[in-house]
C-alpha positions as CSV (number, residue, x, y, z in Angstrom):
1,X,13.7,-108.3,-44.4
2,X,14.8,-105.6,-46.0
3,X,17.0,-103.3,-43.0
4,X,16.1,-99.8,-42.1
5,X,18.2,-96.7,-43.1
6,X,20.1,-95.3,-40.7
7,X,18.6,-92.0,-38.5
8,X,20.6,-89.3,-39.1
9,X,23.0,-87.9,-36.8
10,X,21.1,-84.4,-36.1
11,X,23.6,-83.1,-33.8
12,X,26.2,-83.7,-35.9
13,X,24.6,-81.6,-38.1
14,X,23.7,-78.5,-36.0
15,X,27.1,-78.2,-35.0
16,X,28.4,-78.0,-38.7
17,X,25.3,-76.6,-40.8
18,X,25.4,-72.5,-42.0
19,X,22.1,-72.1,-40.1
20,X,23.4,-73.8,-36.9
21,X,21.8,-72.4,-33.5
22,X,24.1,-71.1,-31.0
23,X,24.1,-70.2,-27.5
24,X,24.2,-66.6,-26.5
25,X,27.7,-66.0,-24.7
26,X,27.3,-64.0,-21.0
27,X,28.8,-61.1,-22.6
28,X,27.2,-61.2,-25.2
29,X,23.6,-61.0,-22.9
30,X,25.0,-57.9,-20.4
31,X,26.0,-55.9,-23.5
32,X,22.5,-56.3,-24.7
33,X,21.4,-55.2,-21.3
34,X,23.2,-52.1,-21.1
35,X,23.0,-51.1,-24.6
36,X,18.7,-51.5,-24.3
37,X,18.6,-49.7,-21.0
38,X,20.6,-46.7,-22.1
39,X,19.5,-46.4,-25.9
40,X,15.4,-47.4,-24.9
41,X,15.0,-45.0,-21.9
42,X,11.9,-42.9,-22.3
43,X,13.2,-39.9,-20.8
44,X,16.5,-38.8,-18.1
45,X,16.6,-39.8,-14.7
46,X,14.0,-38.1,-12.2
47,X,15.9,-37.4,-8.4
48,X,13.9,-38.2,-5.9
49,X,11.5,-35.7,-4.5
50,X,12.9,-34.3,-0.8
51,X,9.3,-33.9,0.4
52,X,6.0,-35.9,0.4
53,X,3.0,-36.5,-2.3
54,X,0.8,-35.0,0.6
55,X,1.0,-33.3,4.1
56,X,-0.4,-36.7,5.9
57,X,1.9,-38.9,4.1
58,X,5.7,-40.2,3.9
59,X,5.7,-41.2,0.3
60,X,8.1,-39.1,-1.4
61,X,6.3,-36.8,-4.4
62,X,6.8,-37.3,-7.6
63,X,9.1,-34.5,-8.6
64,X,7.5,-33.8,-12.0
65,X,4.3,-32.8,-10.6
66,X,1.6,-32.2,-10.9
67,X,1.3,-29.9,-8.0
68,X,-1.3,-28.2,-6.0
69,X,-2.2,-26.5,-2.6
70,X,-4.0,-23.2,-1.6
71,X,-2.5,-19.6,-0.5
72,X,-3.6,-17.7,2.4
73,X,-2.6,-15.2,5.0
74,X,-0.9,-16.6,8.0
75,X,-3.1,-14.4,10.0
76,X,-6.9,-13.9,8.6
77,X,-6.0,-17.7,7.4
78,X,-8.7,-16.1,4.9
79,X,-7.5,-17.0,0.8
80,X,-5.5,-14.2,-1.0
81,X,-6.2,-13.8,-4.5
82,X,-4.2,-13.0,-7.1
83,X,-0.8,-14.5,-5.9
84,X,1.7,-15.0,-8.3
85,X,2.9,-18.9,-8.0
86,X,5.9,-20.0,-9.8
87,X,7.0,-23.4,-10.5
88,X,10.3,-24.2,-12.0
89,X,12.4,-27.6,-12.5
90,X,16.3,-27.2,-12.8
91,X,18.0,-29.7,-15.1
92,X,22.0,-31.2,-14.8
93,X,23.7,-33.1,-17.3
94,X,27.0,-35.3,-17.4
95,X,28.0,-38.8,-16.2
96,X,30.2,-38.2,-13.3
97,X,30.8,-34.3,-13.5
98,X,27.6,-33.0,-13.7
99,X,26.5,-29.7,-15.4
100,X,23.6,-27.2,-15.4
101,X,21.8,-28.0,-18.5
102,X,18.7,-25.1,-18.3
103,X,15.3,-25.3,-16.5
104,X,11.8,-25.1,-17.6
105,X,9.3,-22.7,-15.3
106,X,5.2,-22.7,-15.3
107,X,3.9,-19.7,-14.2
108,X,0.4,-19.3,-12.8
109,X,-2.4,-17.3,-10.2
110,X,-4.6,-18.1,-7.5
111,X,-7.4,-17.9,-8.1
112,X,-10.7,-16.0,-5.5
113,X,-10.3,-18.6,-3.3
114,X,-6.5,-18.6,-3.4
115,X,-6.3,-22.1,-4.5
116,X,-3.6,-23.2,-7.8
117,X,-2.6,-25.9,-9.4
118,X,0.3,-26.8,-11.5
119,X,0.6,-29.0,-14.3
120,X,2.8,-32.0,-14.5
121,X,6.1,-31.1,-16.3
122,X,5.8,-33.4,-19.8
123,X,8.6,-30.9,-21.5
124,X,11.5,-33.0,-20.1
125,X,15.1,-32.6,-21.3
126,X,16.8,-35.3,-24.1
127,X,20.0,-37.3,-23.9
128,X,21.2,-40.1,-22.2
129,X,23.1,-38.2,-19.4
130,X,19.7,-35.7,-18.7
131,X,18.5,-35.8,-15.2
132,X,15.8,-33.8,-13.3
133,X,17.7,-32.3,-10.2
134,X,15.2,-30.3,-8.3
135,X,12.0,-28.5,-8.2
136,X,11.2,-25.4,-6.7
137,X,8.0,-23.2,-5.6
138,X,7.7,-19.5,-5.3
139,X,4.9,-17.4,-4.3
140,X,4.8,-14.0,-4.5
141,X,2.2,-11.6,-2.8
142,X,2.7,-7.6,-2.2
143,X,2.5,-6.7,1.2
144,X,3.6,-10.5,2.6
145,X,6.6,-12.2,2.8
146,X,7.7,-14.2,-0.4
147,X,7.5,-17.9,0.3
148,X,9.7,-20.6,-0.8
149,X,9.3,-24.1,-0.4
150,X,12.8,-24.7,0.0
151,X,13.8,-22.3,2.7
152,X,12.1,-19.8,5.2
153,X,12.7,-15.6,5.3
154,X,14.6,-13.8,6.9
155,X,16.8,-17.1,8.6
156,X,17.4,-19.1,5.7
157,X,16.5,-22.5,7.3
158,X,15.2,-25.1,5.6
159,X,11.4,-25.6,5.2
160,X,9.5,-28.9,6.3
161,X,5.8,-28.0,5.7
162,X,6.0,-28.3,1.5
163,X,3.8,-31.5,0.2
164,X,3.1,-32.1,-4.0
165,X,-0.8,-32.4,-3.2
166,X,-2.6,-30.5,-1.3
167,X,-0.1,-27.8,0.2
168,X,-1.1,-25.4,2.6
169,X,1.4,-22.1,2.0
170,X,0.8,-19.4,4.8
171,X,2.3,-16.0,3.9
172,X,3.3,-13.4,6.6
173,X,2.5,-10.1,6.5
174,X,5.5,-7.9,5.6
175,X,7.0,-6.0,8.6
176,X,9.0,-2.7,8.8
177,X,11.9,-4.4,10.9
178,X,12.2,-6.8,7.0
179,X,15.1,-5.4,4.3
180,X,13.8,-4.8,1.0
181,X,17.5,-5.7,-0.1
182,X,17.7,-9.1,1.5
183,X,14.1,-10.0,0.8
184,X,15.0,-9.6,-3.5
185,X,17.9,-11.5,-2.8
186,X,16.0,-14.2,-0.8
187,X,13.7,-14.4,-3.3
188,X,15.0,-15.6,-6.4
189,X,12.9,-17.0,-9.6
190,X,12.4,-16.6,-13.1
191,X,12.0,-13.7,-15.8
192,X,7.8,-13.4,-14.3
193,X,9.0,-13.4,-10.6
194,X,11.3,-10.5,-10.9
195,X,8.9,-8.7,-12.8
196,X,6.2,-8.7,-10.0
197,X,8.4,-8.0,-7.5
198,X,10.4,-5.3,-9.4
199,X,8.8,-2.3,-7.9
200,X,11.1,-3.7,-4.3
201,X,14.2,-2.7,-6.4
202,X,13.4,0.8,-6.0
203,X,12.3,0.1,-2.2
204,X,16.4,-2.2,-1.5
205,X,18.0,0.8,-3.5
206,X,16.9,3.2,-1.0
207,X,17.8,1.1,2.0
208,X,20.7,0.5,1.2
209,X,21.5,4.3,0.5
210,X,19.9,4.8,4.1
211,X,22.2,2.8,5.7
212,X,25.5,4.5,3.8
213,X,23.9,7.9,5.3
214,X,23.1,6.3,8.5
215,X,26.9,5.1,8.7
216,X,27.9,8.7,7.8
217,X,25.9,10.3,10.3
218,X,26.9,8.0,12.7
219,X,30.3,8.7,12.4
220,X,29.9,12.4,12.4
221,X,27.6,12.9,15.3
222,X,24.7,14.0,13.7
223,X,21.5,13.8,15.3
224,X,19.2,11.5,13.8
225,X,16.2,12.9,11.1
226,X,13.4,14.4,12.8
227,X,11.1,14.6,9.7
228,X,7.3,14.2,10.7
229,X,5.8,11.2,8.6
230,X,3.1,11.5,5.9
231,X,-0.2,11.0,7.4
232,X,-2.7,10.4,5.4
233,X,-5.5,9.2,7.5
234,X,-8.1,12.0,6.6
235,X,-7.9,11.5,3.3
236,X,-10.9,8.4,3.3
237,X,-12.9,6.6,6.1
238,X,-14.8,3.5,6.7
239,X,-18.1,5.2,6.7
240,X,-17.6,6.6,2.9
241,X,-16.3,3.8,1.5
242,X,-19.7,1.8,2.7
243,X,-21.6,4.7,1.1
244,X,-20.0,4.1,-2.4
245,X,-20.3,0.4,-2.3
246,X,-22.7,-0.4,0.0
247,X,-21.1,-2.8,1.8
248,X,-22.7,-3.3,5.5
249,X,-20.4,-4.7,7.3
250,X,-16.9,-3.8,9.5
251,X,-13.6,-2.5,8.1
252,X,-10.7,-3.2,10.6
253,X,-8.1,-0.2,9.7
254,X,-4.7,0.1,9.7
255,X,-1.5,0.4,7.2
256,X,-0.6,-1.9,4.5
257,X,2.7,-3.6,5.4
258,X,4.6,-4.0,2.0
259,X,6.3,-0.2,2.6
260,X,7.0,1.8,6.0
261,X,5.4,4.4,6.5
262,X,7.8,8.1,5.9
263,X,8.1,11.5,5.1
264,X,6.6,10.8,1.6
265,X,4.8,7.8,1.5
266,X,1.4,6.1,4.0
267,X,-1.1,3.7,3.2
268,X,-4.3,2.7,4.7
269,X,-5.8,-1.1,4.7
270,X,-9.5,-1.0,5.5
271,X,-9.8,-5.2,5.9
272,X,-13.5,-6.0,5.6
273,X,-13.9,-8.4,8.7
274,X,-14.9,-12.2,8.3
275,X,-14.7,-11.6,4.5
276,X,-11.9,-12.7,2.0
277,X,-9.4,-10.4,0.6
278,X,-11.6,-9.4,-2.7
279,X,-14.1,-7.2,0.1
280,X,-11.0,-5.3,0.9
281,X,-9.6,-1.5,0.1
282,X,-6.2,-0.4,-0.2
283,X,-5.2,3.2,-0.5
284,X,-1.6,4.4,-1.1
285,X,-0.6,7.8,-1.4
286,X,3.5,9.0,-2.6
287,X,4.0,12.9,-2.1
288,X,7.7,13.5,-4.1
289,X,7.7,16.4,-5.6
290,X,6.6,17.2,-9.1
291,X,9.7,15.3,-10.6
292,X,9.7,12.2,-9.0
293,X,6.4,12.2,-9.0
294,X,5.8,11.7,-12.8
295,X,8.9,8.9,-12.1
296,X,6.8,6.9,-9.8
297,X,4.1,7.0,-11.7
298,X,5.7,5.4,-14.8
299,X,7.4,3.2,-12.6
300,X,3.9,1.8,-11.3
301,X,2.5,2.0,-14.8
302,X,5.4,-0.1,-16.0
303,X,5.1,-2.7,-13.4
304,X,1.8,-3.3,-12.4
305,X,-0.3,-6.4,-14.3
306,X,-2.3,-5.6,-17.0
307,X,-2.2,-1.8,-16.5
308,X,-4.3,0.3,-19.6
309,X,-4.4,4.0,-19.3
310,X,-7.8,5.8,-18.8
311,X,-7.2,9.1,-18.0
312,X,-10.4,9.7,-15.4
313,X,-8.6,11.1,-12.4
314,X,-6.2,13.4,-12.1
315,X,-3.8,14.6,-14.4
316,X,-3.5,11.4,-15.9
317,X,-4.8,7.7,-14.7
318,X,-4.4,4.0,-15.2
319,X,-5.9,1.0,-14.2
320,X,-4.7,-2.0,-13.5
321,X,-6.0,-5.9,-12.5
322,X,-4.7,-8.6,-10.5
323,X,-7.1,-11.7,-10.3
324,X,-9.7,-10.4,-8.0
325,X,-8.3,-7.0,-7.1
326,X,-8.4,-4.1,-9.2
327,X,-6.5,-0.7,-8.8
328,X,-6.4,2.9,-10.3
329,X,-3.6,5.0,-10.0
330,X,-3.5,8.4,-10.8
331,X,-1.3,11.6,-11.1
332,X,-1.5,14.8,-9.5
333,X,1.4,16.8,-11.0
334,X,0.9,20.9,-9.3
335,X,1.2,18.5,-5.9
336,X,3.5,16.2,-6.9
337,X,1.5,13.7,-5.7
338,X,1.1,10.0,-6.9
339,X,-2.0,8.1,-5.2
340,X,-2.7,4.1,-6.0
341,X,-6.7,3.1,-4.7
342,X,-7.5,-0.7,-4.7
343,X,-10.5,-2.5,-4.7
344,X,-11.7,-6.0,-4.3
345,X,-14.3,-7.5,-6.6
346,X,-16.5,-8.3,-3.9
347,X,-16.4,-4.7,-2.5
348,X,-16.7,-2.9,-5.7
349,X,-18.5,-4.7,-8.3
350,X,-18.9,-1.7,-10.8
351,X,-15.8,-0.1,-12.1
352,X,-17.4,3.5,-11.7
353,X,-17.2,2.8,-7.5
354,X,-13.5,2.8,-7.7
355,X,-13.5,5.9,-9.4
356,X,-16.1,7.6,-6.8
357,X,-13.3,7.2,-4.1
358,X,-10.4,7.9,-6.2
359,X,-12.1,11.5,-6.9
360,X,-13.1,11.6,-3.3
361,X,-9.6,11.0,-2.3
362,X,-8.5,13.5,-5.0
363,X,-10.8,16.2,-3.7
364,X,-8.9,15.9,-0.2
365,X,-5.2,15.9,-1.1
366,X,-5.4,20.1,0.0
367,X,-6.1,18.6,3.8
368,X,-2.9,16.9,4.0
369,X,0.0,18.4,6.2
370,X,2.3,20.7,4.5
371,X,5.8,19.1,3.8
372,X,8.6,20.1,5.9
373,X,10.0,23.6,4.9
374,X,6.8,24.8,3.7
375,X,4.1,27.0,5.1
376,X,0.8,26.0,6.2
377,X,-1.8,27.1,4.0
378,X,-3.8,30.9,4.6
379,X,-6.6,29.3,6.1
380,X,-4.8,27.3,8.1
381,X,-2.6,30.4,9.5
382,X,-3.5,31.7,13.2
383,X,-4.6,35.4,13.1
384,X,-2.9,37.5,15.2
385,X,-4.0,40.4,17.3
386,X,-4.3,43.1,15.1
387,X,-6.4,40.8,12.8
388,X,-9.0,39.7,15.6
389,X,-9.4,43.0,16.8
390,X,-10.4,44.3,12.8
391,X,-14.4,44.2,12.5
């Protein structure tokens, strides 16, 4: 029988043939590791969120977003409209020594029934050493305190009550006793922030001069200022604003809170009761002399949203729109006087009824008190005895 040839020795031949399979080395496997997690990342390293996804919950958020919650007044707990909410994500870079490395911010409103949302933040930074360090809300409201949903006003101290979903943010009315000067600082925020809340600037500049004066006057032993305030609760009332609008229900009156009351500035907030903020009506009335008058004006003109000039009250006019609130402001330049009427869309729902009680406030502006210094006008003037006794 013819023998068989021998099997070939295939191990023999793996070891020594130029296609021979080899083991990967450990090293070899960890670099490969290392090199695919830090090349193949989709995107820098999120922190993780310091509050919840939602107020019943202890899973930590997702720091990207998206977010969403509802705005309303700590007291009413009725919506506000119009609020300014600003959402911003701070970025650090470096492996060890971390950097700064910019920050992205989404600006939005509330809407009528004071709810926002925010989108989730898909313009994330590049490199391998990116990370997303923090996020931070801030709503903004004139006439209430700013809120933050890192830290309270006017302590500091850290807030609790801040969830991704579904966040309830409660704003306090602003109080005479707050700084203007402390509350800008508090505040913080991006390019849109400081814009809406630029008109405080004027408000901390003159606090702060108060207190130098105060300090001075102190020292010296004057007596405190005796000026009467501005009072300018004759100038509208409930019964004629339900007569332009014809609204039906109760106003409960008082000041608006965002400025104190002085020598040349008062307000009046006629809050329709049980209804949201849009059935409300805000009056505001600066008497500065013809100089500073025109000032203020520009100023508001400057700084108020969406403000177009129309030129149908007083010297000169503009009006201006804030979600569901809209306002006309208006110049009175022989008086010096500066006055700022708001309106809520469900109070007036024709542009022409905020004008009504603009002119009707106009056409009272003579029955204010004269300004310190000055004398009261003729008709106001007692007659004295000679005069009565004259047929």
């Amino acid at each position: 029988m013819t023998a068989l040839p021998a099997m070939p020795e295939v191990r023999q031949q793996i070891a020594i043939s130029d296609g021979a399979v080899k083991r990967p080395t450990a090293a070899a496997v960890f670099f490969a590791v290392v090199l695919a997690a830090v090349t193949g990342a989709c995107g820098p390293l999120i922190e993780a969120a310091p509050f919840p996804v939602r107020p019943d919950s202890v899973r930590p958020a997702d720091l990207l977003g998206p977010y969403d919650g509802i705005v309303v007044d700590s007291d009413s707990d009725r919506p506000i409209a119009g609020a300014t909410v600003a959402a911003s994500w701070a970025f650090e870079r470096g492996i060890g020594l971390h950097a700064p490395a910019g920050a992205r911010e989404v600006v939005v409103e509330t809407g009528a029934d004071g709810r926002f949302a925010v989108p989730r933040l898909d313009d994330l930074p590049s490199g391998t050493s990116a990370r997303v360090r923090r996020f931070t809300l801030i709503v903004y409201h004139r006439g209430h305190v700013a809120w933050r949903n890192d830290r309270l006003f006017p302590s500091r101290a850290s807030r609790r009550d801040f969830s991704q979903r579904g966040s309830r943010v409660r704003l306090e009315r602003w109080q005479p006793t707050f700084r203007h000067a402390e509350h800008v600082v508090f505040l913080g925020g991006g390019a849109k922030v400081r814009d809406v809340a630029s008109w405080e600037l004027q408000a901390a500049a003159l606090e702060l001069e108060g207190r130098q004066a105060g300090k001075g006057a102190d020292a010296a032993g004057a007596p405190a200022s005796t000026a009467t305030p501005l009072d300018i609760s004759r100038l509208l009332t409930d019964e004629e604003i339900r007569a332009v609008t014809g609204f039906v229900g109760k106003f409960e009156d008082g000041r608006l809170t965002d400025l104190p009351t002085t020598e040349f500035y008062d307000s009046r907030h006629f809050r329709a009761a049980g209804k949201p903020e849009s059935y409300d009506v805000g009056l505001r009335v600066w008497r500065l002399g013809t100089a500073a008058a025109e000032v203020q004006f520009k100023k508001l003109m400057s700084t108020l949203p969406d403000a177009k000039t129309t030129d149908e009250v007083g010297d000169t006019s503009f009006r201006a729109k804030s979600g569901g609130i809209a306002g006309l402001v208006y110049l009175v330049r022989d008086r010096g006087i500066v006055v700022s009427m708001n309106c809520g869309s469900g109070q007036c729902t024709e542009p022409n009824q905020l004008t009504k009680l603009a002119k009707l406030v106009e056409s009272r502006l003579s029955e204010l008190p004269p300004e310190a210094g000055q004398e009261p006008p003729p008709s106001a003037k007692p007659q004295d005895e000679s005069e009565e006794k004259q047929p």
